[in-house]
C-alpha positions as a Markdown table, in Angstrom:
| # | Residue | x | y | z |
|---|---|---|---|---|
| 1 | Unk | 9.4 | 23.9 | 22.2 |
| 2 | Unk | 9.0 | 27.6 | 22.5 |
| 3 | Unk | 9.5 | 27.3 | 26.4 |
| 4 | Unk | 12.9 | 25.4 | 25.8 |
| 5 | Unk | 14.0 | 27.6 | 23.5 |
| 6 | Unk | 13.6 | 31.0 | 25.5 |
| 7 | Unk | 15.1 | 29.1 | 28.6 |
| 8 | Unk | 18.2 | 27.8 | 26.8 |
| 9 | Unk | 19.0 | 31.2 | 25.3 |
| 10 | Unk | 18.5 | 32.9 | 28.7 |
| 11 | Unk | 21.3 | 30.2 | 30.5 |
| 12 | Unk | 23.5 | 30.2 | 27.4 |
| 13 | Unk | 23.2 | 32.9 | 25.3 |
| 14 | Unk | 21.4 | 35.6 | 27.3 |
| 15 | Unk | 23.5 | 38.7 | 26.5 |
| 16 | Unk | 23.2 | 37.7 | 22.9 |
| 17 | Unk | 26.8 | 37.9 | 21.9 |
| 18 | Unk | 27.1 | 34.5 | 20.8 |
| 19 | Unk | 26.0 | 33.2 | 17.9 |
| 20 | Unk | 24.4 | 29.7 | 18.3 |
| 21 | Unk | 23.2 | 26.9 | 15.8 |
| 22 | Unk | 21.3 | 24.2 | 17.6 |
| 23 | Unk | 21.2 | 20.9 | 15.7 |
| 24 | Unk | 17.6 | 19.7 | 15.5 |
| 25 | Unk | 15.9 | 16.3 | 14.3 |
| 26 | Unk | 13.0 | 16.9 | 12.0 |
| 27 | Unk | 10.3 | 16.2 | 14.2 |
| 28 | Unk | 7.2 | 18.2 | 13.7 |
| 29 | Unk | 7.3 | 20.6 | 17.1 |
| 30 | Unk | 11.0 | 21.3 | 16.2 |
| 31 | Unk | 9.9 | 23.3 | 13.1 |
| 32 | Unk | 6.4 | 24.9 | 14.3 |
| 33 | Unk | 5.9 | 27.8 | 12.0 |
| 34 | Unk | 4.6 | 29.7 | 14.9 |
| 35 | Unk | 7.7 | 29.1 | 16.6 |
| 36 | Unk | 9.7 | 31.9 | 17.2 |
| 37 | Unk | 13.6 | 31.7 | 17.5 |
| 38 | Unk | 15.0 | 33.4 | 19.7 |
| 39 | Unk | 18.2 | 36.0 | 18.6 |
| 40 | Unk | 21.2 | 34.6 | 18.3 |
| 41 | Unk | 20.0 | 31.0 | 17.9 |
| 42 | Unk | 19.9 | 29.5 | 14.3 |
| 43 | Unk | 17.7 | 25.9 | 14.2 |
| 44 | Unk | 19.7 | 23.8 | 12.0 |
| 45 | Unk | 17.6 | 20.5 | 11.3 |
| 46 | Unk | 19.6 | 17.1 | 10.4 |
| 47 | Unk | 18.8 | 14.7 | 7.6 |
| 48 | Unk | 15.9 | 12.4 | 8.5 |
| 49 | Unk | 17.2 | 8.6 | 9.7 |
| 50 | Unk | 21.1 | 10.1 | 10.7 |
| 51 | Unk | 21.0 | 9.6 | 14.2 |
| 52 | Unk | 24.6 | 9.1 | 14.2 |
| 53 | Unk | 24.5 | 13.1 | 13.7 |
| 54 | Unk | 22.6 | 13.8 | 16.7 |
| 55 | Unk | 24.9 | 13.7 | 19.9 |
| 56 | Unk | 21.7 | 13.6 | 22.0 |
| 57 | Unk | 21.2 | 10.2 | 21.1 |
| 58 | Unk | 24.9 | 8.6 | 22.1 |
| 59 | Unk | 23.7 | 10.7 | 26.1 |
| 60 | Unk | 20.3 | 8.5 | 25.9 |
| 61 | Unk | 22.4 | 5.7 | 27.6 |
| 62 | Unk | 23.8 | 8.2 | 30.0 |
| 63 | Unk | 20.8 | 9.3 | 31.5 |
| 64 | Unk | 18.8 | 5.7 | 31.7 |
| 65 | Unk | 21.7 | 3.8 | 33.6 |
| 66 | Unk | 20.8 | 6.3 | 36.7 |
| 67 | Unk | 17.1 | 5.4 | 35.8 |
| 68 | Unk | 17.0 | 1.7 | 34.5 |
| 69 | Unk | 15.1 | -1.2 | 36.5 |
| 70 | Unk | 13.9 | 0.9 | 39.4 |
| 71 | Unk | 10.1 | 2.0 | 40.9 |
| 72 | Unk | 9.4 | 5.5 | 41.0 |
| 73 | Unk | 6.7 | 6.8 | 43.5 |
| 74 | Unk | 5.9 | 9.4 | 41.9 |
| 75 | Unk | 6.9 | 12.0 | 38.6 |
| 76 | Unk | 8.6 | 14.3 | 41.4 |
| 77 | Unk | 11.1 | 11.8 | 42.6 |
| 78 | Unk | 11.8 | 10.6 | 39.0 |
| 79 | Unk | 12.5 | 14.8 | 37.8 |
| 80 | Unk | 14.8 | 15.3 | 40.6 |
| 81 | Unk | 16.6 | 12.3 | 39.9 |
| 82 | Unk | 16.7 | 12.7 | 36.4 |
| 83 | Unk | 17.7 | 16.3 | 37.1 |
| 84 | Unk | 20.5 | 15.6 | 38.7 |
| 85 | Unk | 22.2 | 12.9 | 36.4 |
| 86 | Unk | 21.6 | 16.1 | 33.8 |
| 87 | Unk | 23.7 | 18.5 | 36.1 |
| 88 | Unk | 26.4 | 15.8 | 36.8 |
| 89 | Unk | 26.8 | 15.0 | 33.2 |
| 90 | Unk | 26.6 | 18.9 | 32.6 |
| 91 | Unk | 30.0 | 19.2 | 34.9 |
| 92 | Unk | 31.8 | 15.9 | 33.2 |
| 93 | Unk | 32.1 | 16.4 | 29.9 |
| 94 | Unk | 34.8 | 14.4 | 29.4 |
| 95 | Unk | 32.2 | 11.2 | 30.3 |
| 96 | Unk | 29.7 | 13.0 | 27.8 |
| 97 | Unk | 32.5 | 12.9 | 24.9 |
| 98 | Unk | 33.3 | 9.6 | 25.7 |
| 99 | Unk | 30.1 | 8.4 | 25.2 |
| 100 | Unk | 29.3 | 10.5 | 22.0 |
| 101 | Unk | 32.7 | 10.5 | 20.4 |
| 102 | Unk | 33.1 | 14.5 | 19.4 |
| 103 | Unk | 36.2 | 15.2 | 19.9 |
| 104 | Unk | 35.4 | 19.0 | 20.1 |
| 105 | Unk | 33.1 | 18.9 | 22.6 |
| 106 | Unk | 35.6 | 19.3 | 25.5 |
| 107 | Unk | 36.5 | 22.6 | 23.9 |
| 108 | Unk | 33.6 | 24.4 | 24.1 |
């Protein structure tokens, strides 16, 4: 969790002058107290059993219909595939808001 968190505020936030609260399910590694947040990032857990508040979970779909009911030869192939399904949805958002429904999304 610690190695996502330093990476994410180095490609989003790395200057520091935004001010960014990341939405976080309860589970355990997401609230490490020997995790240390990075500046400019505030961890903001949801209630337990609300997935409906989690947008990750409406992308799930998103990423396994590139995935679903094929072999992989090995954990390389499936990363670079599933790397680039996360790049294309990264550059249509508008198919990422569709699928999760917030209508602010586009906007940011």
């Amino acid at each position: 969790m610690q190695i996502a968190l330093n990476t994410f505020t180095q490609q989003v936030n790395c200057d520091h002058q935004k001010l960014i609260i990341l939405l976080l399910d309860q589970a355990g590694w997401h609230s490490s107290h020997k995790l240390r947040v990075p500046d400019g990032l505030i961890l903001y857990p949801i209630p337990p059993y609300t997935p409906q508040l989690n947008p990750t979970e409406c992308v799930w779909s998103l990423l396994r219909e590139r995935l679903a009911n094929r072999v992989w030869n090995d954990l390389d192939t499936l990363e670079t595939i599933l790397s680039q399904r996360c790049l294309w949805l990264m550059q249509n958002p508008h198919i990422v808001k569709g699928a999760a429904g917030f209508d602010w999304l586009c906007n940011i």
